[in-house]
PAZA-478253 format. One record per atom (N, C-alpha, C): residue in one letter; x, z, y. Coordinates in steps of 0.05 Angstrom, whole numbers, padded with zeros to 5 digits, always signed. Layout:
aXZY...
! end
This chain:
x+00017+00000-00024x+00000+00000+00000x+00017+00000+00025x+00012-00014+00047x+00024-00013+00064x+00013+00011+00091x+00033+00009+00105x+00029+00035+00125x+00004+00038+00136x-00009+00062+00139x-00041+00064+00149x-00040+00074+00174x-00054+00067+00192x-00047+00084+00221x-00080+00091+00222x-00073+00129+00228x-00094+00144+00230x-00104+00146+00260x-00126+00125+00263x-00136+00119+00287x-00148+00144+00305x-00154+00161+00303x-00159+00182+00307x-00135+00208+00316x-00110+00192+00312x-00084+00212+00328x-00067+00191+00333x-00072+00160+00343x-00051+00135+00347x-00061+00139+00379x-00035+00138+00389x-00036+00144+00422x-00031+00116+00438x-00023+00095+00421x-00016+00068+00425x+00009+00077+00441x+00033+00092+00433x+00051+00095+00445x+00075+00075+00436x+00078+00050+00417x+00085+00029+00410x+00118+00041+00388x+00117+00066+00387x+00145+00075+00372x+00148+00054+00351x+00125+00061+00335x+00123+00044+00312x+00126+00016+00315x+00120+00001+00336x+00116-00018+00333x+00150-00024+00341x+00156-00014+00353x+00189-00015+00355x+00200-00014+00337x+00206-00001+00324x+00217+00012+00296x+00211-00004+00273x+00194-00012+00275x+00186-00041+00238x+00203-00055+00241x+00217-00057+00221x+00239-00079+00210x+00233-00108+00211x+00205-00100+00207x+00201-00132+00194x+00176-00147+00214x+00164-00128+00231x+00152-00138+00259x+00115-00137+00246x+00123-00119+00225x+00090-00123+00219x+00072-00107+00229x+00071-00091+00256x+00053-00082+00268x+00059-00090+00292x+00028-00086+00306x+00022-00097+00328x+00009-00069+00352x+00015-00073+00379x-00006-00061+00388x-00033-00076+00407x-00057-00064+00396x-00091-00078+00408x-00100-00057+00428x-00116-00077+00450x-00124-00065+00465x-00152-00047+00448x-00160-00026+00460x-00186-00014+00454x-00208-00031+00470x-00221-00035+00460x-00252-00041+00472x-00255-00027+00502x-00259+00001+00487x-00259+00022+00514x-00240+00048+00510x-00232+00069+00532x-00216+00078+00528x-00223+00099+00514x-00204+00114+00493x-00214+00143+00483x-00204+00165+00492x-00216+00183+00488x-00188+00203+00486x-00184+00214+00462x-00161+00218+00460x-00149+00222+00430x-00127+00251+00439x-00129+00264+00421x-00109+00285+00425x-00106+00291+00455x-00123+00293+00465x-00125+00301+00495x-00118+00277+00519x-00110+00252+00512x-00103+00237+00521x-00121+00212+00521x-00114+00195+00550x-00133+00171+00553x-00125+00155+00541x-00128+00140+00523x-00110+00120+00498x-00130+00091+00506x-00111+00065+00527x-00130+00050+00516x-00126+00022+00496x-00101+00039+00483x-00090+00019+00468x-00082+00029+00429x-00087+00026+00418x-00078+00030+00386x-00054+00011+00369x-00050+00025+00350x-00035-00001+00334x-00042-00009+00312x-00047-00026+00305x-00054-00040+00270x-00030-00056+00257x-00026-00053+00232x-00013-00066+00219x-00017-00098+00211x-00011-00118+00221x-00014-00149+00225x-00012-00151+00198x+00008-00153+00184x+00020-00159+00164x+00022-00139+00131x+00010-00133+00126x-00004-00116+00111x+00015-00122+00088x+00012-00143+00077x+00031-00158+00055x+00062-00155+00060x+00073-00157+00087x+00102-00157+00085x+00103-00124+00089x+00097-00109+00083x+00106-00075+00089x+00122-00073+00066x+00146-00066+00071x+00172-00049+00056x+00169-00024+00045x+00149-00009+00058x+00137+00014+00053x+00169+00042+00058x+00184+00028+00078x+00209+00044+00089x+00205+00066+00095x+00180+00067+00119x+00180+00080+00130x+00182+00098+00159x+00202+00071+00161x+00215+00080+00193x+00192+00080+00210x+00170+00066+00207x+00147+00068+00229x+00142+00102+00233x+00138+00121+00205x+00130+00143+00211x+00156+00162+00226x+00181+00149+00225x+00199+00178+00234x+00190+00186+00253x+00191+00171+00279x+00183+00183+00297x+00163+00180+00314x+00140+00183+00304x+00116+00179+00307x+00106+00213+00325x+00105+00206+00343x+00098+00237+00353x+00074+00248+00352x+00054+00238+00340x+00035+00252+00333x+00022+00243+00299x+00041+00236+00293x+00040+00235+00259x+00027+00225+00253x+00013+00188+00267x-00009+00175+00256x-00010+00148+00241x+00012+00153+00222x+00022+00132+00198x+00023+00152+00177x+00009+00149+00161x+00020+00154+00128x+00020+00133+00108x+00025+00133+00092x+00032+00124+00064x+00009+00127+00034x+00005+00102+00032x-00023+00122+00013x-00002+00102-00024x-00002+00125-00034x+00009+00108-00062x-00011+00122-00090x-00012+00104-00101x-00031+00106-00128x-00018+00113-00150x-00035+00137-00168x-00015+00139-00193x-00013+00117-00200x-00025+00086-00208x-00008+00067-00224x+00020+00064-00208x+00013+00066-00179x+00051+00054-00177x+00074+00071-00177x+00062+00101-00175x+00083+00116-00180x+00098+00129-00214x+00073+00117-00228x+00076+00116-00262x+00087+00089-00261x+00088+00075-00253x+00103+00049-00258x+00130+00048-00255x+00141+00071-00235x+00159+00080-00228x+00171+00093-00255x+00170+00111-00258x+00169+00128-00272x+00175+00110-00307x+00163+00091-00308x+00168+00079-00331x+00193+00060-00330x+00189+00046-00310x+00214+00033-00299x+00241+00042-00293x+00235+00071-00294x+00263+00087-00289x+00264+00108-00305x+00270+00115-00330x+00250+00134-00353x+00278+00174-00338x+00294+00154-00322x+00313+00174-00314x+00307+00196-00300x+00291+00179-00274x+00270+00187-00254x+00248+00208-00261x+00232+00204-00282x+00214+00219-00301x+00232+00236-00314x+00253+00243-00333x+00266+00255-00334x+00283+00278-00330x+00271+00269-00288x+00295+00290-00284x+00322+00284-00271x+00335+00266-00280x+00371+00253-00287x+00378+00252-00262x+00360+00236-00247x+00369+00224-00219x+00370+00253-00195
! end
């Protein structure tokens, strides 16, 4: 899955959109303005490119109000896990 931005704490402060390696987020205007976390926000960010996410990360380091996460499914982290029996293990 690629990066999710939690619309509800995205300040449209563009960190993220700085920080992607690979240019797959964007920032959109709002319709109208909100306030979000105490602030007049009239801009958000969405991920353009959904398919090219690396799933790095760097969007969330410095995200100052923490509104990127990561959503992963047991199949892909058991897939992991099988693909690396080391990983499961322990070893690594």
């Amino acid at each position: 899955m690629p990066a999710v931005v939690i619309k509800e704490r995205c300040i449209g402060c563009e960190i993220c959109v700085r920080r992607c390696p690979l240019d797959a987020m964007e920032t959109v205007a709002l319709p109208e303005p909100e306030m979000i976390l105490g602030r007049k926000v009239k801009k958000t960010v969405v991920v353009k490119y959904p398919e090219e996410c690396w799933h790095c990360g760097v969007c969330r380091l410095d995200c100052p109000t923490d509104a990127i996460r990561f959503d992963f499914f047991d199949e892909m982290l058991t897939g992991v896990s099988r693909a690396l029996p080391e990983v499961a293990d322990g070893v690594l």
